[in-house]
Every structure is written in C-alpha cells, then in structure tokens.
N, C-alpha and C positions, 0 to 999 in steps of 0.2 A: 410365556414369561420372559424369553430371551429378549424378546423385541420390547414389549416393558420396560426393562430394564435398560437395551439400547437408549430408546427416549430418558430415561431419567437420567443416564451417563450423561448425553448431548446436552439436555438440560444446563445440569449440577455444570458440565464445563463451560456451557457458553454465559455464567454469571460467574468462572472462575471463582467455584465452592469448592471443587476438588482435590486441593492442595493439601487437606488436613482430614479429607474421609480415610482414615485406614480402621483397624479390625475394631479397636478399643470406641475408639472415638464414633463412631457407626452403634457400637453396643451401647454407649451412655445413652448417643441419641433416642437408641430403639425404649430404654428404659423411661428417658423421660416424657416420650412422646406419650407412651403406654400409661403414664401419670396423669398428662393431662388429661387420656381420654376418661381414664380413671375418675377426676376431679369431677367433669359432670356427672357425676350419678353419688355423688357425698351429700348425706344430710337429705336425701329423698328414696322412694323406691323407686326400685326401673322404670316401671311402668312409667311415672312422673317424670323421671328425668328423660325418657325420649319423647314423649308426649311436648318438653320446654325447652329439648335443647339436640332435635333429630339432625339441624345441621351441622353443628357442632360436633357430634361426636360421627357422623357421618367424615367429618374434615379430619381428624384426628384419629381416627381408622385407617384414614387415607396413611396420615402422615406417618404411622407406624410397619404399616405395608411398604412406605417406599423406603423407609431406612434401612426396615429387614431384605428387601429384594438387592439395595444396594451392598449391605452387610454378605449376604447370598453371592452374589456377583463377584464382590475381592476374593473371597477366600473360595471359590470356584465348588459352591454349592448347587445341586440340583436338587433344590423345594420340592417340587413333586417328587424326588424320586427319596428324598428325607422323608416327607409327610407319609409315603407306604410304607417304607421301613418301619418308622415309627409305629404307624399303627399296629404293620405283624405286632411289634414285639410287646403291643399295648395287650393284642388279641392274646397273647402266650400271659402275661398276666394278669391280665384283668378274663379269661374265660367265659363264656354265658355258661 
C-alpha cells in the first residue's frame, strides 16, 4: 500500500494537484467519487448495471480507492492495520 500511495503522491505532485489535498477536502472527494460510482447502478438492478457499465464503475472504484489511500496517507493511516481493528470489533458485535 505504501508504494501505492508513493505513485499517486508523485503522481497528484508532478500535475501540481497537491496544493489543496488536506483532510476535509480528500473526504468530499472520497464522498463524491463514491456517488458517482453509486450513479451507475440508479434505475437498474446490479446485475444490469455491470453487465452496461463494468468499465465505468471499474474507473470509479479506482477513483475512490485513490482518494481514500491518499486521505490514509495525510492523516498517517495504516488501512490494513484499520480494516483488522475494525473487523475484531465487528466480530465482538456482530457474533456468529
């Protein structure tokens, strides 16, 4: 994930995009990206909407993952080590 996220830094700096990524601004993005991916699958069932539109929500998947990785990265997140946490404490409530 480190290195992930190195490339998208290099990225985001070498089009000087990085001037105005901080914590808030990374969250809107993550929200509205997560709309659009949202948007293909309105007015259809799933099935139908990847069946008309697998690249698209494939691209916007993308685009959600790199905002959250970059959002991850300012505020000095380790995802894997969130996503275990998380789950224990899913497992402590949610029980089988």
């Amino acid at each position: 994930m480190k290195k992930l996220q190195a490339e998208i830094k290099e990225f985001t700096e070498e089009r000087g995009w990085s001037g105005n990524q901080d914590a808030r601004n990374l969250a809107i993005s993550i929200s509205l990206e997560s709309s659009e991916l949202l948007e293909h699958f309105q007015w259809m069932s799933g099935e139908e909407a990847v069946a008309l539109n697998k690249q698209e929500i494939v691209d916007e998947a993308a685009d959600v993952f790199i905002y959250l990785l970059q959002f991850a990265d300012l505020l000095d997140i380790d995802l894997e080590e969130a996503v275990r946490g998380k789950m224990k404490k899913n497992a402590v409530k949610y029980p089988v």
